[in-house]
VOGU-924725 format. One record per atom (N, C-alpha, C, O, CB): residue number from 1; chain; atom name; y, x, z. Coordinates in Angstrom, 1 decimal. Glycine has a CB too. Layout:
> num  chaine  atome  v  u  w
> NUM  A  CA  Y  X  Z;
...
// end
This chain:
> num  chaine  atome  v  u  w
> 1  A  N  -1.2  0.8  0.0;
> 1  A  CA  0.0  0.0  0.0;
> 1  A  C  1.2  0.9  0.0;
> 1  A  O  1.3  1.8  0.9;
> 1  A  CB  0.0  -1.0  1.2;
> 2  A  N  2.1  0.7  -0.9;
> 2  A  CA  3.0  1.8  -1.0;
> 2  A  C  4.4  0.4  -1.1;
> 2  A  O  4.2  -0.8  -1.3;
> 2  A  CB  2.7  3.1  -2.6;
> 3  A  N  5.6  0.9  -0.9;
> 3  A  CA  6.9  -0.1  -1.0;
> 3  A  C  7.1  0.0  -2.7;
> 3  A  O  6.5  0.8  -3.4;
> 3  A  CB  8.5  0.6  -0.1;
> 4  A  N  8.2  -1.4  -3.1;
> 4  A  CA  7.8  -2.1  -3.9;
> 4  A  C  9.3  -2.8  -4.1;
> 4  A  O  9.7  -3.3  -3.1;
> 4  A  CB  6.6  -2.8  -3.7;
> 5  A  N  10.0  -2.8  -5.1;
> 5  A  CA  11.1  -3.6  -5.3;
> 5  A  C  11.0  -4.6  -6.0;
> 5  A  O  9.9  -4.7  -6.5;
> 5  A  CB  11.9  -3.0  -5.9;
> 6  A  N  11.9  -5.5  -6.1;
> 6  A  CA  11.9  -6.6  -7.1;
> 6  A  C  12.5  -6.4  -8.0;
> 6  A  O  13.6  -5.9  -8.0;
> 6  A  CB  12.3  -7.8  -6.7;
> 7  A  N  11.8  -6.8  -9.4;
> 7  A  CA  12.6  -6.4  -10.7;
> 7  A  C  13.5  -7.0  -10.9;
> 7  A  O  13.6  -8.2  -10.9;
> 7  A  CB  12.1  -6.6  -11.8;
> 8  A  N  14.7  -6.1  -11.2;
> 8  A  CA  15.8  -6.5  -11.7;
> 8  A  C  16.7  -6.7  -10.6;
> 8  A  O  17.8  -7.2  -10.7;
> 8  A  CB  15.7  -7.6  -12.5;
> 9  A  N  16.3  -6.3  -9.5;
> 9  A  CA  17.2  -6.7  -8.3;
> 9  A  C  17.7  -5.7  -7.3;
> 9  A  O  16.8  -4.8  -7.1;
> 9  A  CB  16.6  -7.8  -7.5;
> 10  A  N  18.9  -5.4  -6.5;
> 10  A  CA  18.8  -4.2  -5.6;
> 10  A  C  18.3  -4.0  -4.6;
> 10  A  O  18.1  -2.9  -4.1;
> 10  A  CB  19.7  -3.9  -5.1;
> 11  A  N  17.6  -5.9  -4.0;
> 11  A  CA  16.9  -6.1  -3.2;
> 11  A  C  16.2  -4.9  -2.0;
> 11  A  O  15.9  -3.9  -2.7;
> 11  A  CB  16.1  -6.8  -3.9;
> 12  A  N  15.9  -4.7  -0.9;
> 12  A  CA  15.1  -3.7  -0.4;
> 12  A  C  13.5  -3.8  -0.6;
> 12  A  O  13.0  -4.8  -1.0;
> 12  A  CB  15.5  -3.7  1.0;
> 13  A  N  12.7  -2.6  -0.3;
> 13  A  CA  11.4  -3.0  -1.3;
> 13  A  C  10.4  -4.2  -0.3;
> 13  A  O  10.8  -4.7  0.8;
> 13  A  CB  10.3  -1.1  -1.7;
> 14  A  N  9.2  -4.5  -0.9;
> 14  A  CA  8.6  -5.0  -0.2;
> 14  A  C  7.6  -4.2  -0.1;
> 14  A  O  7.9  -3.0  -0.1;
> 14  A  CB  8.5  -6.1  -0.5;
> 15  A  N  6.2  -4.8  0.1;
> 15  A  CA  4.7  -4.2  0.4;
> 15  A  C  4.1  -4.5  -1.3;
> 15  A  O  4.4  -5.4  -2.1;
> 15  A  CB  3.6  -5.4  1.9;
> 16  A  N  3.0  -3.2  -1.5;
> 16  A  CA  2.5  -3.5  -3.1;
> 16  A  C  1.4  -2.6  -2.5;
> 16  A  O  1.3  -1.6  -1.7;
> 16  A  CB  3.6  -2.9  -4.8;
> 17  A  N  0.3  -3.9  -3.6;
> 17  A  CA  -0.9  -3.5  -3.6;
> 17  A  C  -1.6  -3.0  -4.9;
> 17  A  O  -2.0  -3.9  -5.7;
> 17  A  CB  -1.7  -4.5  -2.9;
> 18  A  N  -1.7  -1.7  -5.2;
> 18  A  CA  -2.4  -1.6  -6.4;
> 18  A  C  -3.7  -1.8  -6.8;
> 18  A  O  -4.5  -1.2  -6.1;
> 18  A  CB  -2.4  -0.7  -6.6;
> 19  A  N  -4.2  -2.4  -7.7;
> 19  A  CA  -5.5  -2.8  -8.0;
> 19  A  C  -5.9  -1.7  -9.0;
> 19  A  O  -5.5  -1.3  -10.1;
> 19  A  CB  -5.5  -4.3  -8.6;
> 20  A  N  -7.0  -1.1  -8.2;
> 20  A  CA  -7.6  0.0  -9.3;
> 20  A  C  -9.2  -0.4  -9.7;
> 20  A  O  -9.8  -1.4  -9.3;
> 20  A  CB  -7.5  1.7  -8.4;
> 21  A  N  -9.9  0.6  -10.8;
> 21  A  CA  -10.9  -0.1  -10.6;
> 21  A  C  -11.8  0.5  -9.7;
> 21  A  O  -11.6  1.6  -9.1;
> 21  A  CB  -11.4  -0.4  -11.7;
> 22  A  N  -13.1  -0.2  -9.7;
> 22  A  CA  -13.6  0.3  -8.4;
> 22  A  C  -14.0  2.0  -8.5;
> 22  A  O  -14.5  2.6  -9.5;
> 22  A  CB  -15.1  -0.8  -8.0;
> 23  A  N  -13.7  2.7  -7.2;
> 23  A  CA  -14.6  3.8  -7.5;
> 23  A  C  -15.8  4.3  -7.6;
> 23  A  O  -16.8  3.6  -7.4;
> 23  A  CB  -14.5  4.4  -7.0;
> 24  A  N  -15.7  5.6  -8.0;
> 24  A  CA  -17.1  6.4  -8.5;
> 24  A  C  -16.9  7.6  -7.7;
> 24  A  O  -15.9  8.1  -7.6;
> 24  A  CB  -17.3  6.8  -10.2;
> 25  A  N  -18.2  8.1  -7.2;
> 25  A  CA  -18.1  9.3  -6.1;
> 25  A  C  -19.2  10.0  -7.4;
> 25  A  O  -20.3  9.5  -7.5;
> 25  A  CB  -18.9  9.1  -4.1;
> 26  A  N  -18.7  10.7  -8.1;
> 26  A  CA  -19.1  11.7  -9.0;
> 26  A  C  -20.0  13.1  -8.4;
> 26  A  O  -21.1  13.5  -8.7;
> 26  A  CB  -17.9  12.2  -9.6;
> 27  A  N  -18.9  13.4  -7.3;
> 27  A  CA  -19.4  14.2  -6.6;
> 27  A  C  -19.4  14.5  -5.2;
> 27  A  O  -18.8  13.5  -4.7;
> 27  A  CB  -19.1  14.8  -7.1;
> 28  A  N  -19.8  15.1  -4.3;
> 28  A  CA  -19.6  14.9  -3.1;
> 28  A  C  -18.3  15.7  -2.8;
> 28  A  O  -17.9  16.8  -3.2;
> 28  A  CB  -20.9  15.3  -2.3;
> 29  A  N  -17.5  14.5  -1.7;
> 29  A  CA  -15.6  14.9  -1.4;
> 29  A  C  -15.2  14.9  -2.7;
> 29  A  O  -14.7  16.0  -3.1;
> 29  A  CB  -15.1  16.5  -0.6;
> 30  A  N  -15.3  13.9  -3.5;
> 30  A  CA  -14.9  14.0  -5.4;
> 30  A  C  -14.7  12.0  -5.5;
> 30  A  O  -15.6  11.3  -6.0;
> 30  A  CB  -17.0  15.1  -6.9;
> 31  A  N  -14.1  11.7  -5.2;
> 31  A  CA  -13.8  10.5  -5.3;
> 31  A  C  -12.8  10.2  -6.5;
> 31  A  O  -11.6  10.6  -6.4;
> 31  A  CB  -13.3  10.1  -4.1;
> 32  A  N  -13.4  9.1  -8.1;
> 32  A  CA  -12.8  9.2  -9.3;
> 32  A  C  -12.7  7.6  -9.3;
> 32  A  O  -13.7  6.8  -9.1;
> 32  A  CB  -13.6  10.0  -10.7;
> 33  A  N  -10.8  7.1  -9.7;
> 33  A  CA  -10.6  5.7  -9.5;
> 33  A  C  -9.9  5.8  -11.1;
> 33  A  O  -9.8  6.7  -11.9;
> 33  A  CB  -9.5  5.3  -8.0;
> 34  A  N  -9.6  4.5  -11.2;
> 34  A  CA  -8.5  4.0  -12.6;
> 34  A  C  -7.8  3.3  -12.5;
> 34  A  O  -8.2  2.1  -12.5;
> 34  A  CB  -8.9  3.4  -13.6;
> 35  A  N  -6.2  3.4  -12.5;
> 35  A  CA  -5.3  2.7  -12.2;
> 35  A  C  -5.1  1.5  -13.0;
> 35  A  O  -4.4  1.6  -14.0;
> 35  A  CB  -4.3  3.4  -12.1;
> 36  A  N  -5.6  0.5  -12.7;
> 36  A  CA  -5.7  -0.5  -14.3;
> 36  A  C  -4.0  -1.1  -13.8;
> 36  A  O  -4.0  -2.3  -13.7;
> 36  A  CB  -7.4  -2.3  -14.4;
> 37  A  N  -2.8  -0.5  -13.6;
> 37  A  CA  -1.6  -1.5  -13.9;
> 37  A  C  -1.0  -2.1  -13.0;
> 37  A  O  0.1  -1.8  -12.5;
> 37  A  CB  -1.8  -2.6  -14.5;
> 38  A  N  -2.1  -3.2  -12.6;
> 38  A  CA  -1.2  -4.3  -11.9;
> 38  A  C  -0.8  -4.2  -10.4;
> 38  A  O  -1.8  -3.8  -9.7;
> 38  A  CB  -1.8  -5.6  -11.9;
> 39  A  N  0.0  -4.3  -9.9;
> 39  A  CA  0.9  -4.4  -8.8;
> 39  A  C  0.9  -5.9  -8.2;
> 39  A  O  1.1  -6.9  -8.9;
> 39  A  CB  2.2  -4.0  -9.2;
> 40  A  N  0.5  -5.8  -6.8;
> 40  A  CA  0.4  -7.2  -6.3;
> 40  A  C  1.9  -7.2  -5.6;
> 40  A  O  1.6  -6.3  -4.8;
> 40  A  CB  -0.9  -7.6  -5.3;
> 41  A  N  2.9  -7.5  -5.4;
> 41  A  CA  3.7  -7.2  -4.6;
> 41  A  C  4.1  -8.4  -3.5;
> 41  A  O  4.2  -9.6  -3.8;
> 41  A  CB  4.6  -6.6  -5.3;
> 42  A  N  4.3  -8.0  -2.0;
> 42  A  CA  5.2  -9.1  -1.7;
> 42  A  C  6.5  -8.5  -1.0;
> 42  A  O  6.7  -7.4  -0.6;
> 42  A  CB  4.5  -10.1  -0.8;
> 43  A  N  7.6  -9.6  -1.1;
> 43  A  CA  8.6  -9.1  -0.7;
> 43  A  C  9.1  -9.3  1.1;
> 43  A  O  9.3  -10.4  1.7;
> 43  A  CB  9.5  -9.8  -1.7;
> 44  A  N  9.2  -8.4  1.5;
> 44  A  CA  9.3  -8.2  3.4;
> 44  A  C  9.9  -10.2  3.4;
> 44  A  O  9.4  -11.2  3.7;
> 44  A  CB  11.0  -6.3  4.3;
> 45  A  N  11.1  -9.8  3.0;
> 45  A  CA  12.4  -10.8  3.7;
> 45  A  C  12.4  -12.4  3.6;
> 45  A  O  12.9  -13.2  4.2;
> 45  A  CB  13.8  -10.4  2.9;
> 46  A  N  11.5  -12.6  2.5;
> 46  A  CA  11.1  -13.9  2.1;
> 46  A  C  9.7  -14.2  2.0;
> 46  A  O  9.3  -15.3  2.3;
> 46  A  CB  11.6  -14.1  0.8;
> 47  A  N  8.7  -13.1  1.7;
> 47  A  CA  7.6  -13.5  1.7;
> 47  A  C  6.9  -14.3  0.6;
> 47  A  O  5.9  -15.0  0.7;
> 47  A  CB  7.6  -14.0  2.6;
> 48  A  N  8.0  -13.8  -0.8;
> 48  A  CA  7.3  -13.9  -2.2;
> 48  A  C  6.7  -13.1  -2.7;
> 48  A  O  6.8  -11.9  -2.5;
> 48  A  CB  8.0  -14.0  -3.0;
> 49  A  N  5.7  -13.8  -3.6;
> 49  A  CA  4.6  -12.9  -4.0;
> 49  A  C  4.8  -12.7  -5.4;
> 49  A  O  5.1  -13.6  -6.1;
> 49  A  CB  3.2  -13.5  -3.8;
> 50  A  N  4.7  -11.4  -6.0;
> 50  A  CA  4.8  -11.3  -7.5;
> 50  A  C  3.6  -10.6  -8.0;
> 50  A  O  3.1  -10.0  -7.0;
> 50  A  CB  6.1  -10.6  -8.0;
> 51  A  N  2.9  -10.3  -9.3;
> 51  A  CA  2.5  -9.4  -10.0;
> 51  A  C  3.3  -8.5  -11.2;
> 51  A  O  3.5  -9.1  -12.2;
> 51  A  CB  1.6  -10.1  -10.6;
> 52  A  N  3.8  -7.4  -11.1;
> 52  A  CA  4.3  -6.7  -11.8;
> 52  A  C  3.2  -5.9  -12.5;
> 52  A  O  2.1  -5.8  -12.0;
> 52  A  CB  5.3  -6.0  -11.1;
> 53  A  N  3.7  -5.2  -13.7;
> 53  A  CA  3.6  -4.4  -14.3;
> 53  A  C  2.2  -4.9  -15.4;
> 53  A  O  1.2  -4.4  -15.7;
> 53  A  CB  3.7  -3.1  -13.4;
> 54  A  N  2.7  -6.3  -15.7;
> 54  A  CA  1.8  -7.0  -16.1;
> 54  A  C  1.5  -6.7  -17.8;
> 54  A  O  0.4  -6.9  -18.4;
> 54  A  CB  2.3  -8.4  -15.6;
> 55  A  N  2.8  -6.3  -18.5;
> 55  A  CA  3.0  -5.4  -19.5;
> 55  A  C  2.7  -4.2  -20.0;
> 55  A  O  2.8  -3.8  -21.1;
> 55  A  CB  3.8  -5.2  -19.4;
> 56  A  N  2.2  -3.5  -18.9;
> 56  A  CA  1.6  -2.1  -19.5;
> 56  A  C  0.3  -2.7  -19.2;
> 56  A  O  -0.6  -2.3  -20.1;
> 56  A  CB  1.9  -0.4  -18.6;
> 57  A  N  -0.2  -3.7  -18.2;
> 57  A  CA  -1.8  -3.1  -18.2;
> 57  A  C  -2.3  -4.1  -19.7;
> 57  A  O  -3.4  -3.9  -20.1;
> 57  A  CB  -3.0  -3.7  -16.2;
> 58  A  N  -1.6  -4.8  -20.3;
> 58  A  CA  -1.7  -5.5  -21.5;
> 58  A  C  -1.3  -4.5  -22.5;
> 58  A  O  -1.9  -4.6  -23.6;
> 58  A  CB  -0.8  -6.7  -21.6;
> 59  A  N  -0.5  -3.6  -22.4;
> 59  A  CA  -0.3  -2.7  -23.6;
> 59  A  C  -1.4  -1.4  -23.6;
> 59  A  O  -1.6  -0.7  -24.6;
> 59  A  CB  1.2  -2.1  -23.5;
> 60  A  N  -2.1  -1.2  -22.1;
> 60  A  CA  -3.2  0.1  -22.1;
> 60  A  C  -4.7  -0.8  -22.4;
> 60  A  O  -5.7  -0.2  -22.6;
> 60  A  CB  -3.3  1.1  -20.4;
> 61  A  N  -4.6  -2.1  -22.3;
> 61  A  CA  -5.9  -3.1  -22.6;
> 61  A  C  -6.3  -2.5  -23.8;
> 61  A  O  -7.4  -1.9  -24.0;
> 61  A  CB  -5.6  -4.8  -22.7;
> 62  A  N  -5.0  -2.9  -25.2;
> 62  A  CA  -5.1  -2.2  -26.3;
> 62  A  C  -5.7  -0.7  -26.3;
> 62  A  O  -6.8  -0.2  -26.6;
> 62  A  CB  -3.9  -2.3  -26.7;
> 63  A  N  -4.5  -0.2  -26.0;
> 63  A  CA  -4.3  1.3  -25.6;
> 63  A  C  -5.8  2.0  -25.7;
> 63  A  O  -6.3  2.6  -26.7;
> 63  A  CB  -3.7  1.4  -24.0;
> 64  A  N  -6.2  1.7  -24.5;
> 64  A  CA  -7.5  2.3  -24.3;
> 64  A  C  -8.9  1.6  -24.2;
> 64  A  O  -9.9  2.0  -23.7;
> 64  A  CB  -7.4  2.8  -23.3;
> 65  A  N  -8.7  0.5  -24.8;
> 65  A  CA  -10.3  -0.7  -25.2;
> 65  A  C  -10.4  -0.8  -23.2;
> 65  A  O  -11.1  -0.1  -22.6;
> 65  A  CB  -12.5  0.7  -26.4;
> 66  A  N  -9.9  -1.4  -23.0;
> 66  A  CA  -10.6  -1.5  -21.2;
> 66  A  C  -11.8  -3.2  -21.7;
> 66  A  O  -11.4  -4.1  -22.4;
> 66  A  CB  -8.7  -2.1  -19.2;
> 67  A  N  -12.9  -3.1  -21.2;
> 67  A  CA  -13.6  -3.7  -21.7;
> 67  A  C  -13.5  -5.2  -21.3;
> 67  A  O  -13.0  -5.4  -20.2;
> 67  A  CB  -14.7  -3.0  -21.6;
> 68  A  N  -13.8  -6.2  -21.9;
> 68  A  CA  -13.5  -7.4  -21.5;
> 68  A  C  -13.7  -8.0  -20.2;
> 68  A  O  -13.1  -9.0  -19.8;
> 68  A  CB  -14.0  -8.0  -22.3;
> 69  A  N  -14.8  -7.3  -19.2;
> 69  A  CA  -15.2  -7.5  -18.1;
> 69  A  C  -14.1  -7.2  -16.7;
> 69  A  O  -13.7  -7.9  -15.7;
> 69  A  CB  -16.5  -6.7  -18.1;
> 70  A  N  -13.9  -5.5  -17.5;
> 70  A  CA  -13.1  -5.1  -16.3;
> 70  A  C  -11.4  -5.7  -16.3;
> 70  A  O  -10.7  -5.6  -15.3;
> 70  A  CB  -13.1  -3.5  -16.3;
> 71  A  N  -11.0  -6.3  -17.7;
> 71  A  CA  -10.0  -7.1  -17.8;
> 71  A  C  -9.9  -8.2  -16.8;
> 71  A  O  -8.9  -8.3  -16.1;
> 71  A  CB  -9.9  -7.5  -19.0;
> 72  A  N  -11.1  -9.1  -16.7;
> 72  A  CA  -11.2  -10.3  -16.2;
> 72  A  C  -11.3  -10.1  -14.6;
> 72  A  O  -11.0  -10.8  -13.7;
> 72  A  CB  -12.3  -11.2  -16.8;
> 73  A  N  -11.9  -9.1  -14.5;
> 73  A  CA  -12.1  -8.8  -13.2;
> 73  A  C  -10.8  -8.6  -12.3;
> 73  A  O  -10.3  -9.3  -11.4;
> 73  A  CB  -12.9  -7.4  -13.2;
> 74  A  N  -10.1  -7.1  -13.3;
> 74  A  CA  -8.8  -6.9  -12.7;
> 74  A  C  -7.6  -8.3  -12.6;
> 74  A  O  -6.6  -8.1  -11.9;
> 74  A  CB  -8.3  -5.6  -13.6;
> 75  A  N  -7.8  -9.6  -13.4;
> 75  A  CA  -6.6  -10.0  -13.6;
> 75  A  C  -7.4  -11.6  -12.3;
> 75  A  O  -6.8  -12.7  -12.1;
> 75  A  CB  -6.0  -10.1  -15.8;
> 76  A  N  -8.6  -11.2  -11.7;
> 76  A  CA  -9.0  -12.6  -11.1;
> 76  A  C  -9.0  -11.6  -9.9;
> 76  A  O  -9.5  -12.4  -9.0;
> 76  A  CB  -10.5  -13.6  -11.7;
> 77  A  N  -8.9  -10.4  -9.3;
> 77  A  CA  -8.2  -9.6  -8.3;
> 77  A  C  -7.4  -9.6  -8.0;
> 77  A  O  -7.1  -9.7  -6.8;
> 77  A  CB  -8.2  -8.8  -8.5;
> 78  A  N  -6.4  -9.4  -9.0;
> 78  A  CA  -5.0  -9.7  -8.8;
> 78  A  C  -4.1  -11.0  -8.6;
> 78  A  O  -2.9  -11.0  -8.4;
> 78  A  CB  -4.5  -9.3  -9.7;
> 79  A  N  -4.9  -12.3  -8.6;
> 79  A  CA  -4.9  -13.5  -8.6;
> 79  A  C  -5.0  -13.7  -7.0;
> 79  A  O  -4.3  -14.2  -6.1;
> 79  A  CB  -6.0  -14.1  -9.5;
> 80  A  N  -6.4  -13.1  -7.1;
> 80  A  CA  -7.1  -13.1  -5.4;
> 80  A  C  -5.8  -12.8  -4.5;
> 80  A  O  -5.1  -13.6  -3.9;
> 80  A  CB  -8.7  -11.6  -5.2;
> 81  A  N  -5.7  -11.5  -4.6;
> 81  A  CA  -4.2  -10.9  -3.9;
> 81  A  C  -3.3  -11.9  -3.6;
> 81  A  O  -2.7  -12.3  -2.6;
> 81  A  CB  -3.4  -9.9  -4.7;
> 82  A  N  -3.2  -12.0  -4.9;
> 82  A  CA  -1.6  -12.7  -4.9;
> 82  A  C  -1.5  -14.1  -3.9;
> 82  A  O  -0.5  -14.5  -3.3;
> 82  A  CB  -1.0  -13.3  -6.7;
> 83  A  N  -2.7  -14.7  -3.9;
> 83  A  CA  -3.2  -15.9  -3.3;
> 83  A  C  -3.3  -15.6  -1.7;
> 83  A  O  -2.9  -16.2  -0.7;
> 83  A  CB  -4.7  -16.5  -4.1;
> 84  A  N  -4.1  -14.4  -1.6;
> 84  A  CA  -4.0  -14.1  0.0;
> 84  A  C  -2.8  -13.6  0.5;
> 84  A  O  -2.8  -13.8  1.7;
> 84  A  CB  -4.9  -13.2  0.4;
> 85  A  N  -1.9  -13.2  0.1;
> 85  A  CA  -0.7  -12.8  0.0;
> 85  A  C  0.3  -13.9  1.1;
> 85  A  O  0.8  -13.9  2.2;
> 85  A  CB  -0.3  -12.8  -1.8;
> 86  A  N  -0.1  -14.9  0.0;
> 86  A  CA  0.7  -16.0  0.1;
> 86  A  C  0.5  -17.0  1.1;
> 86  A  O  1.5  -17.6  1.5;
> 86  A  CB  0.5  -16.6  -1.0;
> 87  A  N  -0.6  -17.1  1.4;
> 87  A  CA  -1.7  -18.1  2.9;
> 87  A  C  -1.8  -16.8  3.6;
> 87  A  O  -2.7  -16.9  4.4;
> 87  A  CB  -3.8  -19.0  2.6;
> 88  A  N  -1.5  -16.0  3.7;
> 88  A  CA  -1.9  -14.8  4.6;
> 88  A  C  -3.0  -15.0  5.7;
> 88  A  O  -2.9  -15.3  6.9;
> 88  A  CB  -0.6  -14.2  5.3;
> 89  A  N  -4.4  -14.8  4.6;
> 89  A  CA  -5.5  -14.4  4.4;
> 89  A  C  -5.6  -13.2  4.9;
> 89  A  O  -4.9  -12.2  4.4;
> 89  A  CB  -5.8  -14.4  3.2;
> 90  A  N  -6.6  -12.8  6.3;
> 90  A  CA  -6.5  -11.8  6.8;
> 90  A  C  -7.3  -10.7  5.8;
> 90  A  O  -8.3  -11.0  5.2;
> 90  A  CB  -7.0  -12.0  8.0;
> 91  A  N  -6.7  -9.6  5.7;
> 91  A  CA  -6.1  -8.6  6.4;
> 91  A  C  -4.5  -8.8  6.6;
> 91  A  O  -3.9  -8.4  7.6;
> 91  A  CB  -6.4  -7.4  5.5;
> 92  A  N  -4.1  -9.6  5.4;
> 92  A  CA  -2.6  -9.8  5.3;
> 92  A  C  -1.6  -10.6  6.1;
> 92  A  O  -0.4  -10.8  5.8;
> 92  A  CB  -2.5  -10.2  4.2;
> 93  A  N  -2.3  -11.1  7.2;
> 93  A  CA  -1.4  -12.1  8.2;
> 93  A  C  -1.3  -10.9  9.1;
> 93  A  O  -0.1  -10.9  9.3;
> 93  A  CB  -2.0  -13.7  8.9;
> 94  A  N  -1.6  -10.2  9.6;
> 94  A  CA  -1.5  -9.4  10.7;
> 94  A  C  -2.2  -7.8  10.6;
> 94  A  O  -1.6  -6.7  10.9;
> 94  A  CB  -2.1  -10.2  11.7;
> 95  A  N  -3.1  -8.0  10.3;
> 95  A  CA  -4.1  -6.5  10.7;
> 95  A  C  -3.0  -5.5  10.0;
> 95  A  O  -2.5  -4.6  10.5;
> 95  A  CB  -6.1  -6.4  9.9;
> 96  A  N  -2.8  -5.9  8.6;
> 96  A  CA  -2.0  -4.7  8.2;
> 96  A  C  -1.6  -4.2  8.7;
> 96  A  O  -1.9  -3.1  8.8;
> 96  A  CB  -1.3  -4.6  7.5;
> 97  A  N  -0.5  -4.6  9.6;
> 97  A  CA  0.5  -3.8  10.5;
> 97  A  C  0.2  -2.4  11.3;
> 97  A  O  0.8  -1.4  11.1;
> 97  A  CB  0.9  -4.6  11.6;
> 98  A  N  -1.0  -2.7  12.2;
> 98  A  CA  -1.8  -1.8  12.9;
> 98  A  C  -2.1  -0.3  11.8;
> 98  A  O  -2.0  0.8  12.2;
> 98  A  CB  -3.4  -2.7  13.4;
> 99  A  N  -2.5  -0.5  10.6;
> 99  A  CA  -2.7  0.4  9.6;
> 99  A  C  -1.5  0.6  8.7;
> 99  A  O  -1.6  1.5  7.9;
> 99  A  CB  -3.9  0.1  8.8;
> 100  A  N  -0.6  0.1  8.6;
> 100  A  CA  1.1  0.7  8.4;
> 100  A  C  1.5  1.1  9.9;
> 100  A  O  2.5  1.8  10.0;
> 100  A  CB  2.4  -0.8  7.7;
> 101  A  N  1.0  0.9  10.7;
> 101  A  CA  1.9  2.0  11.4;
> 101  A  C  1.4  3.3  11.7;
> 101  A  O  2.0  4.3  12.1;
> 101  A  CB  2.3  1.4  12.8;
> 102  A  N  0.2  3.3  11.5;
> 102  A  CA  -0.4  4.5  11.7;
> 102  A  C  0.0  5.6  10.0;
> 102  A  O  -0.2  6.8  9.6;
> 102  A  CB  -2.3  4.0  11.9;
> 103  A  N  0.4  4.9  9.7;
> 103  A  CA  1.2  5.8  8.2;
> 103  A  C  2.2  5.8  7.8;
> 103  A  O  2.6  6.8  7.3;
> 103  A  CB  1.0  5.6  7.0;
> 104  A  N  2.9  4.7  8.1;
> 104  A  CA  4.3  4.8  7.8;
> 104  A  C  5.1  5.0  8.9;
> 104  A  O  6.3  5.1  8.8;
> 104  A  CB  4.8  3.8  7.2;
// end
């Protein structure tokens, strides 16, 4: 979870969840992920939920053949999110905090 702005706005950031695809331990302490794009974000102050960067992972779909599976996967993931986001669906009503404070 890294901070997260709203497009187009000066807004301060919110919370963003990147959806990658799942990993592969290739090797041992060798952990290999794939950033497929999308950004779940919500915003601290209101507690709106957006998907950004909904544009590149549609332009690297092309880009790089991502196969029809892991498309549907990643974009019913990012759904998932955005939905728990929103009902804050635990982890996201509370627990997070305990593990943002231990990092941020």
């Amino acid at each position: 979870m890294v901070d997260c702005s709203v497009p187009g706005s000066s807004s301060p950031p919110g919370r963003l969840l990147r959806r990658h695809h799942s990993p592969t331990w290739s090797h041992k302490g060798e952990v290999a992920v794939v950033d497929l794009d999308l950004d779940v974000c919500r915003i601290r102050q209101d507690g709106s939920v957006f998907v950004d960067d909904e544009d590149e992972f549609a332009n690297h779909q092309r880009q790089y053949g991502y196969p029809r599976d892991v498309i549907t996967h990643a974009e019913s993931t990012a759904e998932w999110l955005s939905a728990a986001l929103r009902d804050g669906t635990e982890p996201f009503r509370s627990r997070y905090r305990t593990w943002l404070d231990q990092v941020g």
